[in-house]
mmCIF file of the N, C-alpha and C atoms, coordinates in Angstrom:
data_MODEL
# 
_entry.id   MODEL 
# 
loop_
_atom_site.group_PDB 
_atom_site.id 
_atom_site.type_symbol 
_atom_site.label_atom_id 
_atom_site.label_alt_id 
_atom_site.label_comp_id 
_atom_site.label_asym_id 
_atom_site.label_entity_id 
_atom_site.label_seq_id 
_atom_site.pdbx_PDB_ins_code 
_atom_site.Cartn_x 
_atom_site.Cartn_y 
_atom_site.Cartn_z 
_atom_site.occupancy 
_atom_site.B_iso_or_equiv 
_atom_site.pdbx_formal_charge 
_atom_site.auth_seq_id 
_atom_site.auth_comp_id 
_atom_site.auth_asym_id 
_atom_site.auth_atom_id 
_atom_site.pdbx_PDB_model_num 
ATOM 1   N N  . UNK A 1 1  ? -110.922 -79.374  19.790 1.00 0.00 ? 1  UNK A N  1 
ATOM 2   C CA . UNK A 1 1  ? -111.334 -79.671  21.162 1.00 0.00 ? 1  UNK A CA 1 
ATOM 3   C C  . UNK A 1 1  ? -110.102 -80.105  21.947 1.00 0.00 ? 1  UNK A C  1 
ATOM 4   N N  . UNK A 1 2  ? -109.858 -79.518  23.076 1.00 0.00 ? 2  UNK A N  1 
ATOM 5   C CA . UNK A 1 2  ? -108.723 -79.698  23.816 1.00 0.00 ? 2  UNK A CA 1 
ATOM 6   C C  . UNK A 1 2  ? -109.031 -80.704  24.685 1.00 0.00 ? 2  UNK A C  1 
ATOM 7   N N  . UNK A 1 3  ? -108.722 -82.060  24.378 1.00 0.00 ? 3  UNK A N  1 
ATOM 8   C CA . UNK A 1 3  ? -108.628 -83.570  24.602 1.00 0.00 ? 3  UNK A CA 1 
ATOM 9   C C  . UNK A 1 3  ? -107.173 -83.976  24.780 1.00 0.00 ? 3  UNK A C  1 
ATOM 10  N N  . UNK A 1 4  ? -106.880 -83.772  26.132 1.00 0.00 ? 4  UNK A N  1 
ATOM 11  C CA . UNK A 1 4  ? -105.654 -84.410  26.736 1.00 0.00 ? 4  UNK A CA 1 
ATOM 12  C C  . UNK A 1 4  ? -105.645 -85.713  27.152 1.00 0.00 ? 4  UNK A C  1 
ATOM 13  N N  . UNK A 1 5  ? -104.259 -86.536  26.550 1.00 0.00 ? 5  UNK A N  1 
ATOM 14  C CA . UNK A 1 5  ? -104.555 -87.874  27.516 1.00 0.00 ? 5  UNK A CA 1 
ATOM 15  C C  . UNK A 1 5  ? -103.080 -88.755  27.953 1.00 0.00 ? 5  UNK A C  1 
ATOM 16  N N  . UNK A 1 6  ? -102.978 -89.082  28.641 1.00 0.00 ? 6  UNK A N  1 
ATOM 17  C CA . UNK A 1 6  ? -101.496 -89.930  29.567 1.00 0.00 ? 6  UNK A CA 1 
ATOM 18  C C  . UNK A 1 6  ? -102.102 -91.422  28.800 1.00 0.00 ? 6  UNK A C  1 
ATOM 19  N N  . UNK A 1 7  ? -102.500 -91.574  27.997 1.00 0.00 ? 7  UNK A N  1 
ATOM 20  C CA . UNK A 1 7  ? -102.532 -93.127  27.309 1.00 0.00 ? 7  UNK A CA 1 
ATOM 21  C C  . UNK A 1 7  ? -101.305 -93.867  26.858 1.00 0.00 ? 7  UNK A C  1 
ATOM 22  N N  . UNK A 1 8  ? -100.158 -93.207  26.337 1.00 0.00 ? 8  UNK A N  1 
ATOM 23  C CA . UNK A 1 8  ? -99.054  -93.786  26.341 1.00 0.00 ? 8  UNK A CA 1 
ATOM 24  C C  . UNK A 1 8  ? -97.791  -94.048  27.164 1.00 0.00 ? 8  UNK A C  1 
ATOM 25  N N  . UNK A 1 9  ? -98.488  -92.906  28.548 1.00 0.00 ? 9  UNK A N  1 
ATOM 26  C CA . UNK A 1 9  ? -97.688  -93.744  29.750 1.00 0.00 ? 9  UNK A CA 1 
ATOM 27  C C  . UNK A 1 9  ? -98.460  -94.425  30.338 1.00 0.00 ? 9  UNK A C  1 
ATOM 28  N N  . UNK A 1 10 ? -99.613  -95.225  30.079 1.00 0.00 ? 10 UNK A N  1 
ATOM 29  C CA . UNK A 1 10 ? -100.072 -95.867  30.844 1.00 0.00 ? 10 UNK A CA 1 
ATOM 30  C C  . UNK A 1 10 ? -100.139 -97.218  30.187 1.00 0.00 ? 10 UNK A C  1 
ATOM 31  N N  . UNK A 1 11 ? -99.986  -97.257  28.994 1.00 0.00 ? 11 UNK A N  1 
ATOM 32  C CA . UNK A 1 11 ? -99.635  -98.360  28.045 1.00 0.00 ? 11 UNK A CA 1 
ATOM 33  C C  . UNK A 1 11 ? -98.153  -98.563  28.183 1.00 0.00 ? 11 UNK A C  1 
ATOM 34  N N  . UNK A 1 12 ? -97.309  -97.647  28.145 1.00 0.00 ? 12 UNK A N  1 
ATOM 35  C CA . UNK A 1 12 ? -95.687  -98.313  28.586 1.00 0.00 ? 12 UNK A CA 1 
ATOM 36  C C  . UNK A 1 12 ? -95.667  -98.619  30.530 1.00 0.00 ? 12 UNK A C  1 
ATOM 37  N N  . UNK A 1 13 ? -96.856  -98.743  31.263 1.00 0.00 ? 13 UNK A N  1 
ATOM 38  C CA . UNK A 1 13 ? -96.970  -98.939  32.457 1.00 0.00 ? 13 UNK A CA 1 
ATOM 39  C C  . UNK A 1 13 ? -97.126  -100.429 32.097 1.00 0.00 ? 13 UNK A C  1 
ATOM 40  N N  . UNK A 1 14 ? -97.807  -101.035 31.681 1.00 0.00 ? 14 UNK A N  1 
ATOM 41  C CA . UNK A 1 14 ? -98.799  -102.320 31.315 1.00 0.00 ? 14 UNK A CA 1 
ATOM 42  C C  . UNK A 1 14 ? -97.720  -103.157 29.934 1.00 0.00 ? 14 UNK A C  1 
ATOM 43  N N  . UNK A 1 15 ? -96.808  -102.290 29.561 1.00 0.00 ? 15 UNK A N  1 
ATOM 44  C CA . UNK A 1 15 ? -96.004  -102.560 28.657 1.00 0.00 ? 15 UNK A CA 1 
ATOM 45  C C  . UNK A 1 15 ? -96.819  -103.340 27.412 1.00 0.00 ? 15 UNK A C  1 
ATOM 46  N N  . UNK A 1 16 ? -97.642  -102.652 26.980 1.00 0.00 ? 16 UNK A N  1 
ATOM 47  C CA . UNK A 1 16 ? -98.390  -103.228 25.877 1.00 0.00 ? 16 UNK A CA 1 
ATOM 48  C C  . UNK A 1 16 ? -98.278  -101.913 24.718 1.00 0.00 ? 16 UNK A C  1 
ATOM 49  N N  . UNK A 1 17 ? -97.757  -102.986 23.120 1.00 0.00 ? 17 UNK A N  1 
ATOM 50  C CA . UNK A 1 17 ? -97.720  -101.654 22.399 1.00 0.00 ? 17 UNK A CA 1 
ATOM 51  C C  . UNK A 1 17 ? -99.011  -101.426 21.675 1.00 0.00 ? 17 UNK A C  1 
ATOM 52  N N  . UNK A 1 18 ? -99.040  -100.220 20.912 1.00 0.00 ? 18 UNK A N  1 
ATOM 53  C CA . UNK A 1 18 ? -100.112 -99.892  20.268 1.00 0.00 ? 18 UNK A CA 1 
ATOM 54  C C  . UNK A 1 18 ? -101.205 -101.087 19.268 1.00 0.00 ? 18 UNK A C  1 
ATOM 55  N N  . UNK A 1 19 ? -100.299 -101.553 18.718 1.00 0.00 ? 19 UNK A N  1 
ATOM 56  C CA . UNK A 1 19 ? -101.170 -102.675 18.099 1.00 0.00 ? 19 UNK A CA 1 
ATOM 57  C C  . UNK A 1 19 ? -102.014 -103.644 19.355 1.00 0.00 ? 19 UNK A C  1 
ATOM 58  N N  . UNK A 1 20 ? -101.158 -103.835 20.324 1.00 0.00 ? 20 UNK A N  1 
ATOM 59  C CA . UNK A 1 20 ? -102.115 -105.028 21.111 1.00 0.00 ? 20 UNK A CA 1 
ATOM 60  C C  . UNK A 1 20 ? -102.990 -104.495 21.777 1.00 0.00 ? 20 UNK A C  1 
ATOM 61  N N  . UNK A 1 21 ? -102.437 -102.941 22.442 1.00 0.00 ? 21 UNK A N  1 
ATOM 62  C CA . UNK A 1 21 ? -103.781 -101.587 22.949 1.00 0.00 ? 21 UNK A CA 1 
ATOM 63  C C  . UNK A 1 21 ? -105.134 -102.239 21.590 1.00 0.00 ? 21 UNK A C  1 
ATOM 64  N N  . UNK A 1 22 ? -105.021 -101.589 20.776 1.00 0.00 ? 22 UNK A N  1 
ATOM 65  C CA . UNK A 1 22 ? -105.595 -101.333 19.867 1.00 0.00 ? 22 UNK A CA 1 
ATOM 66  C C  . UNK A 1 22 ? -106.951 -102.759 20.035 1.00 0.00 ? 22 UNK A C  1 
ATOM 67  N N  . UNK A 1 23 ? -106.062 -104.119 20.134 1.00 0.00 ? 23 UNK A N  1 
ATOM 68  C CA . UNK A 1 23 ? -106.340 -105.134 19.965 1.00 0.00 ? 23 UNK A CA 1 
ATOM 69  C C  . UNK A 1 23 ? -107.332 -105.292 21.061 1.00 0.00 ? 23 UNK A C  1 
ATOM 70  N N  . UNK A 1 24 ? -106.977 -105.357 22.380 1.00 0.00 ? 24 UNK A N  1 
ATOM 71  C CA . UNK A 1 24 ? -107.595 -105.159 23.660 1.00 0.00 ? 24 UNK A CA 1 
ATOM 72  C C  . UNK A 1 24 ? -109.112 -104.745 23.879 1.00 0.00 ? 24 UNK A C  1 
ATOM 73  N N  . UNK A 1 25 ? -108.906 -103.182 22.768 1.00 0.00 ? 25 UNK A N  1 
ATOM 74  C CA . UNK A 1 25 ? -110.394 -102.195 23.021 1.00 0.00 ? 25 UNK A CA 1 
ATOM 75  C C  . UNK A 1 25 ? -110.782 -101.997 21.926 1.00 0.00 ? 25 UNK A C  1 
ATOM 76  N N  . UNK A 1 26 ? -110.635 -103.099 20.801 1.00 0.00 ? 26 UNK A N  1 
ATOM 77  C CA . UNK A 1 26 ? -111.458 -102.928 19.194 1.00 0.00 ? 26 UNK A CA 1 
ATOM 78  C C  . UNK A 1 26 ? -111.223 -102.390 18.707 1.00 0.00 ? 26 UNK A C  1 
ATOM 79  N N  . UNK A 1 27 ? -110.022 -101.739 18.415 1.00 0.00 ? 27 UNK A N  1 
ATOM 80  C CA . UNK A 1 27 ? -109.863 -100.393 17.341 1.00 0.00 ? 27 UNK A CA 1 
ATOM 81  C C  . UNK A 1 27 ? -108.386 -101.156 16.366 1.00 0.00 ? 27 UNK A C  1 
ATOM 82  N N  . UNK A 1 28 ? -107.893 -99.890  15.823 1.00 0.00 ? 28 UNK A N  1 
ATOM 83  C CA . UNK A 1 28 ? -106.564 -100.175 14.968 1.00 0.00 ? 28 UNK A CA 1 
ATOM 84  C C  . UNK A 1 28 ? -105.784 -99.856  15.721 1.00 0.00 ? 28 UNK A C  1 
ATOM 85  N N  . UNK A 1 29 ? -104.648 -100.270 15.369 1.00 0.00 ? 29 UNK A N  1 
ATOM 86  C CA . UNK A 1 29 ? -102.969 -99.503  15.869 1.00 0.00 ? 29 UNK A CA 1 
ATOM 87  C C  . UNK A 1 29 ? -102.841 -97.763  15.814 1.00 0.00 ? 29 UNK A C  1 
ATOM 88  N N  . UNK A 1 30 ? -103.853 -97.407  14.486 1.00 0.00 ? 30 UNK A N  1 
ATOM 89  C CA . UNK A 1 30 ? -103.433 -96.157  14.007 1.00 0.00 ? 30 UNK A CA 1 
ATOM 90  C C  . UNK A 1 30 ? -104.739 -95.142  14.852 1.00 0.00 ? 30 UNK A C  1 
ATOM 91  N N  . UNK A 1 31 ? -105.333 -95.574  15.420 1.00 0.00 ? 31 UNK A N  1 
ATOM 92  C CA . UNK A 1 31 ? -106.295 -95.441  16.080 1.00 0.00 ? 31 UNK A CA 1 
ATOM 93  C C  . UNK A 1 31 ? -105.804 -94.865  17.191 1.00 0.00 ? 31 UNK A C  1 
ATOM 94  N N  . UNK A 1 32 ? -105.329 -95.897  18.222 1.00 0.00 ? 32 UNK A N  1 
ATOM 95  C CA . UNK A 1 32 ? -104.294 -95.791  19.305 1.00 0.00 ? 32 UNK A CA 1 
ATOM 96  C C  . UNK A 1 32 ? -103.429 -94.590  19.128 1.00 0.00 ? 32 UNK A C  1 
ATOM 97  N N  . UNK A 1 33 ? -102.842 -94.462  18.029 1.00 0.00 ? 33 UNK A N  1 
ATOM 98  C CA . UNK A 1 33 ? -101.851 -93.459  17.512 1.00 0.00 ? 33 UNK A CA 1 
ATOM 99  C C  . UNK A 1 33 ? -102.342 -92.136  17.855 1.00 0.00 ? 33 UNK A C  1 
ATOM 100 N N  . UNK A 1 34 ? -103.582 -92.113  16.843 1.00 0.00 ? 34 UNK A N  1 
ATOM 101 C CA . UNK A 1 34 ? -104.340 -90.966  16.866 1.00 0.00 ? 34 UNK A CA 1 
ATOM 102 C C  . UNK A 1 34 ? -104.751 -90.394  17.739 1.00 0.00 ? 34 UNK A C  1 
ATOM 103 N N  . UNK A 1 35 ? -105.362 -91.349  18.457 1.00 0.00 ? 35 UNK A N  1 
ATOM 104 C CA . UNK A 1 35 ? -105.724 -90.408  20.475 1.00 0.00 ? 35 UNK A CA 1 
ATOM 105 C C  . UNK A 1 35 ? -104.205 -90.532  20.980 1.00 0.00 ? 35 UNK A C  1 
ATOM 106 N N  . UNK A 1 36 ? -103.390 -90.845  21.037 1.00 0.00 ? 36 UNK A N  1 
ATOM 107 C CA . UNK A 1 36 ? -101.884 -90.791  21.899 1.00 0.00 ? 36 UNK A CA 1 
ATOM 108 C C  . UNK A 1 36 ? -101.376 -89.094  21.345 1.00 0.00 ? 36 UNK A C  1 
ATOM 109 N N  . UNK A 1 37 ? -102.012 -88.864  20.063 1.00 0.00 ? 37 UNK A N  1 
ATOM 110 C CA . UNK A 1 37 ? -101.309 -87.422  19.634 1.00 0.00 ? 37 UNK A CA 1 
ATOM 111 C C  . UNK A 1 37 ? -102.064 -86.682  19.595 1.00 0.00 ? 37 UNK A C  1 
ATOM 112 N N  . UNK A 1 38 ? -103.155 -86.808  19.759 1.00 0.00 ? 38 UNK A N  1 
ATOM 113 C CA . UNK A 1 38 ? -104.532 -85.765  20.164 1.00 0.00 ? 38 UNK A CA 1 
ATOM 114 C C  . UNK A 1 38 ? -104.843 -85.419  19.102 1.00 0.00 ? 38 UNK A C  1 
ATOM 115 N N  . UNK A 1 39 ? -104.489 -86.365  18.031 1.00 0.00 ? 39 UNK A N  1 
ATOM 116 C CA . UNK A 1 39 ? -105.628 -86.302  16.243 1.00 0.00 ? 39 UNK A CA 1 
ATOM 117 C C  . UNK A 1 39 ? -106.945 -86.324  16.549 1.00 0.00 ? 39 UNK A C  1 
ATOM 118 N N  . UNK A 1 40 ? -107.223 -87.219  17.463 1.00 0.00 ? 40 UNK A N  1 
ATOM 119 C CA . UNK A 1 40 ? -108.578 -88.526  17.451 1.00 0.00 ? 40 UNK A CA 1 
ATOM 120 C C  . UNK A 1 40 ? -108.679 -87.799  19.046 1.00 0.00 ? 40 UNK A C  1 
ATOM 121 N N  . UNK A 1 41 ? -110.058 -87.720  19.108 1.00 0.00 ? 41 UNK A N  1 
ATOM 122 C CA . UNK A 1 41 ? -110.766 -88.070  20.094 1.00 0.00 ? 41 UNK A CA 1 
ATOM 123 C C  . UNK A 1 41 ? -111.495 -89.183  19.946 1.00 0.00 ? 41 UNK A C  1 
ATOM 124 N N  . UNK A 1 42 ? -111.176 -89.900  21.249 1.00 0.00 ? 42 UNK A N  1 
ATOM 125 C CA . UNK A 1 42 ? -112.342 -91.270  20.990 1.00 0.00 ? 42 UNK A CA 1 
ATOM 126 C C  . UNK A 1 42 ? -113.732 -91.057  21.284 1.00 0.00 ? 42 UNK A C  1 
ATOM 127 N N  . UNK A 1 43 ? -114.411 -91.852  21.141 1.00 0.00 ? 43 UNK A N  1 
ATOM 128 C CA . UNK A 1 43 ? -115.672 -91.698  21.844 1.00 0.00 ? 43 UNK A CA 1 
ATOM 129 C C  . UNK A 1 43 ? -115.969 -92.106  23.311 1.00 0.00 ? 43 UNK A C  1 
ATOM 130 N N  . UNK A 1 44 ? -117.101 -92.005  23.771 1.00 0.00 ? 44 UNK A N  1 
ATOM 131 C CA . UNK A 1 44 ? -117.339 -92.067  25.747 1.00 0.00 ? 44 UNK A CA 1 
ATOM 132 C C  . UNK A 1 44 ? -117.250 -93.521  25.696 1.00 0.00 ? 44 UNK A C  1 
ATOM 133 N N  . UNK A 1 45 ? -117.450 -94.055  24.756 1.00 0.00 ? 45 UNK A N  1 
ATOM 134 C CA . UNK A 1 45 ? -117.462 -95.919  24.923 1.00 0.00 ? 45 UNK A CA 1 
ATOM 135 C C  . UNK A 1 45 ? -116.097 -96.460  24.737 1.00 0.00 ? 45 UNK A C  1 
ATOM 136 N N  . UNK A 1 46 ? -115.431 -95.688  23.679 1.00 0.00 ? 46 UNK A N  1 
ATOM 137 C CA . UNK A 1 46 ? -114.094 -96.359  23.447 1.00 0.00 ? 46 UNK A CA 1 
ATOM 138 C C  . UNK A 1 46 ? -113.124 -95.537  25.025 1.00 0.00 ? 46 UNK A C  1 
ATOM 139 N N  . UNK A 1 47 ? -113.240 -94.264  25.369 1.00 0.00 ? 47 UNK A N  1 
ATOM 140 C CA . UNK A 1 47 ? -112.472 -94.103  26.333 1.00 0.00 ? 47 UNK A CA 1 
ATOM 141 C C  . UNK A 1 47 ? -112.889 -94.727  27.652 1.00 0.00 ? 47 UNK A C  1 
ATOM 142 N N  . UNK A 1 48 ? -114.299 -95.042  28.104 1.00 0.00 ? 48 UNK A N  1 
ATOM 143 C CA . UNK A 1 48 ? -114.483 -96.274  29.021 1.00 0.00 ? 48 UNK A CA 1 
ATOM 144 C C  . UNK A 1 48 ? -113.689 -97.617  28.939 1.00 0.00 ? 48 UNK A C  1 
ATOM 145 N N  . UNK A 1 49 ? -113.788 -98.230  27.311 1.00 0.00 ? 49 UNK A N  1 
ATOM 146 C CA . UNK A 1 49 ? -113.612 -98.991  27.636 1.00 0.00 ? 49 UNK A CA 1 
ATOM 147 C C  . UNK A 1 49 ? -111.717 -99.255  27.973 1.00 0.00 ? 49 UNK A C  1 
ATOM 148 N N  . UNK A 1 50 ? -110.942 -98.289  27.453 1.00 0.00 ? 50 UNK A N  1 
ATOM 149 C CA . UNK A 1 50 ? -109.592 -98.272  27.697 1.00 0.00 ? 50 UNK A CA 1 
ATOM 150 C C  . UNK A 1 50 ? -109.200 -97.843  29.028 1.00 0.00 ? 50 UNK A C  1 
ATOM 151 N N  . UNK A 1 51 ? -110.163 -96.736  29.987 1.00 0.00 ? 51 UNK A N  1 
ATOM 152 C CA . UNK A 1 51 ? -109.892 -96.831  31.111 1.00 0.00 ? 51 UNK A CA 1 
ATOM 153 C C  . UNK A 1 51 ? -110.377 -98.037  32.166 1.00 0.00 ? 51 UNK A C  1 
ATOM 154 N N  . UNK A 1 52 ? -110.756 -99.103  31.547 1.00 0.00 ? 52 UNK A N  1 
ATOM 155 C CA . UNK A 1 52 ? -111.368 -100.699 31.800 1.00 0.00 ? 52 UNK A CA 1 
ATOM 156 C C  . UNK A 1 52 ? -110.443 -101.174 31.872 1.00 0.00 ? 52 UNK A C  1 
ATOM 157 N N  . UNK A 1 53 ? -109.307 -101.026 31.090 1.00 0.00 ? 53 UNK A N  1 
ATOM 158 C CA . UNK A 1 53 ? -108.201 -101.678 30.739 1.00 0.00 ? 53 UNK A CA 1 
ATOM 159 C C  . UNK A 1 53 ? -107.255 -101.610 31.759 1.00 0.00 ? 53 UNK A C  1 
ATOM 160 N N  . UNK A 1 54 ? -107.255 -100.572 32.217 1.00 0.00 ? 54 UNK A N  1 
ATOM 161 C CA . UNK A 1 54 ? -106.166 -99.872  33.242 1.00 0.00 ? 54 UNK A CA 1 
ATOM 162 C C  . UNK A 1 54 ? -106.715 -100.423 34.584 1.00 0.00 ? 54 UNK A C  1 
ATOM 163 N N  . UNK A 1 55 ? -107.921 -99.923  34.640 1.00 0.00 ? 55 UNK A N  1 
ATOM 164 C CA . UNK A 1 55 ? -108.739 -100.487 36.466 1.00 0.00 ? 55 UNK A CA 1 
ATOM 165 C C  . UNK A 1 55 ? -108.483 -98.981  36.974 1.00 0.00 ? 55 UNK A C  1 
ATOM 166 N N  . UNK A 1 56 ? -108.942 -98.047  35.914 1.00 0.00 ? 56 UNK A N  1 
ATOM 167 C CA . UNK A 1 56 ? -108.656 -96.402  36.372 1.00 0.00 ? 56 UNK A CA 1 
ATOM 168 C C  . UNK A 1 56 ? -110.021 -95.712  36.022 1.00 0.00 ? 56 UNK A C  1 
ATOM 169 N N  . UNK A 1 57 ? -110.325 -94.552  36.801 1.00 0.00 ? 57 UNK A N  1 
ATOM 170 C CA . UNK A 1 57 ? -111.386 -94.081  36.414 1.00 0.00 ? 57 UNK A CA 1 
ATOM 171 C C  . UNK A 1 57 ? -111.146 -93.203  34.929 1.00 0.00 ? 57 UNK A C  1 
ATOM 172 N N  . UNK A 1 58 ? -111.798 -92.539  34.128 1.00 0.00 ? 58 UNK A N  1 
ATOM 173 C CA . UNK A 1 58 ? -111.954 -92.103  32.813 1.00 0.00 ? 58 UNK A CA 1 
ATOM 174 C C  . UNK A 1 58 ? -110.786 -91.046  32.615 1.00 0.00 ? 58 UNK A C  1 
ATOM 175 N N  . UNK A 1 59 ? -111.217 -90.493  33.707 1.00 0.00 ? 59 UNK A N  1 
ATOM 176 C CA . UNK A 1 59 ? -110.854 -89.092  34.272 1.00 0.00 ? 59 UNK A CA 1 
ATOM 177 C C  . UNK A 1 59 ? -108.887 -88.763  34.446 1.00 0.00 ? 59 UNK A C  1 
ATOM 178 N N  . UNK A 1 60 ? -108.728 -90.196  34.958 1.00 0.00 ? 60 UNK A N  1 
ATOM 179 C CA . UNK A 1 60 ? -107.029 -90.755  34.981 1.00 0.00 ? 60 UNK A CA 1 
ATOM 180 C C  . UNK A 1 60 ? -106.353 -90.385  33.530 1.00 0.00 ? 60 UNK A C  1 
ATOM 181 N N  . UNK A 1 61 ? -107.152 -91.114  32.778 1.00 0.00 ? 61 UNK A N  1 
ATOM 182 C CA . UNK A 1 61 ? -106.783 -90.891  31.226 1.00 0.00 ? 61 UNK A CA 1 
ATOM 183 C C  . UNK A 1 61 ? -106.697 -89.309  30.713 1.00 0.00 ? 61 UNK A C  1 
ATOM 184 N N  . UNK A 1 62 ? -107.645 -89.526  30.244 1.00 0.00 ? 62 UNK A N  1 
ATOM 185 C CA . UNK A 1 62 ? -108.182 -88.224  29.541 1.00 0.00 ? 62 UNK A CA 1 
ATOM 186 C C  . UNK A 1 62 ? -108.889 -86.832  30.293 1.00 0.00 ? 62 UNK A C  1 
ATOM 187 N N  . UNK A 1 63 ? -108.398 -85.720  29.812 1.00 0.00 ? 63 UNK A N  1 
ATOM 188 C CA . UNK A 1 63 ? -108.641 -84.531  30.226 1.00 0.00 ? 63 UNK A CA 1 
ATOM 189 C C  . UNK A 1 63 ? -108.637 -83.408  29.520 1.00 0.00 ? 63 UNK A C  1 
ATOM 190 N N  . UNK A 1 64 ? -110.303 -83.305  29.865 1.00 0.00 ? 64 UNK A N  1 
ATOM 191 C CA . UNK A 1 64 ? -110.596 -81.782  28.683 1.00 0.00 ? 64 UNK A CA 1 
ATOM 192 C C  . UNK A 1 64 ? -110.334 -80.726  29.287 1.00 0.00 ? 64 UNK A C  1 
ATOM 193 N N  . UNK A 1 65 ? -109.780 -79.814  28.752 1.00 0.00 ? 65 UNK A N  1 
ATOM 194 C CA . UNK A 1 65 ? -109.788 -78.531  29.473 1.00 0.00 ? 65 UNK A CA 1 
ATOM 195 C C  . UNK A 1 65 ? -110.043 -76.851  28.202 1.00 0.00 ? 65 UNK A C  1 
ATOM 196 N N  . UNK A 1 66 ? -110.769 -76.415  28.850 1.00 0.00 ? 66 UNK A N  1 
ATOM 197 C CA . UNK A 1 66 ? -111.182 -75.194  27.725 1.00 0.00 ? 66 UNK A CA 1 
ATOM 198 C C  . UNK A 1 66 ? -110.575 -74.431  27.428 1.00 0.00 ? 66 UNK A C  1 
ATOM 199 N N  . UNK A 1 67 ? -110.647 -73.927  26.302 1.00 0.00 ? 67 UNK A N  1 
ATOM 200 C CA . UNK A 1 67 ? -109.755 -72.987  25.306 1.00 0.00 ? 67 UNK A CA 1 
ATOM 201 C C  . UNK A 1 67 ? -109.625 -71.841  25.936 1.00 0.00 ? 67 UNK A C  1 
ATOM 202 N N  . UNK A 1 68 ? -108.637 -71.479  26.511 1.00 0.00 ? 68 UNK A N  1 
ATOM 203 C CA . UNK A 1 68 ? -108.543 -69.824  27.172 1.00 0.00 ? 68 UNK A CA 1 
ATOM 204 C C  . UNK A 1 68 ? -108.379 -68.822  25.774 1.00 0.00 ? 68 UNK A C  1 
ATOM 205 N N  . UNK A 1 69 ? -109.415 -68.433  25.765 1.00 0.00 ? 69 UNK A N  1 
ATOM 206 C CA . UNK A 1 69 ? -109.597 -67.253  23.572 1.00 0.00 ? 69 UNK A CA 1 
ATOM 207 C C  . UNK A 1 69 ? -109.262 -65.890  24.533 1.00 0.00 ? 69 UNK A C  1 
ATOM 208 N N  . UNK A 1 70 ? -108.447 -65.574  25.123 1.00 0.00 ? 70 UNK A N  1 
ATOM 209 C CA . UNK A 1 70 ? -108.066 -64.196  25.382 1.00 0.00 ? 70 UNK A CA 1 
ATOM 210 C C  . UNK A 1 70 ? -107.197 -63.708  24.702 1.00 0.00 ? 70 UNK A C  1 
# 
């Protein structure tokens, strides 16, 4: 699933590293990791609650966009 996201410039905006991200919105460090490299998709609750974090809508963050199969 093509799950794009600006989470790690918006965490070096706020200058907070992955562990304290992590810390912030309930998850792990490796967690953080995982959506920053597009391993992990989070879920609609965990990406609410990190665009909570920011004072940004969802949409700022993360961005799906569909598979062009041509």
């Amino acid at each position: 699933m093509p799950l794009y996201n600006r989470l790690k410039e918006y965490r070096a905006k706020i200058n907070v590293n992955q562990h304290e991200m992590g810390k912030l919105v309930g998850v792990s460090r490796q967690t953080i990791s995982q959506i920053e490299r597009g391993d992990y998709s989070p879920s609609v609750t965990l990406a609410l609650k990190i665009a909570q974090i920011f004072g940004v809508p969802v949409e700022e963050i993360f961005q799906y966009e569909e598979e062009n199969n041509e």
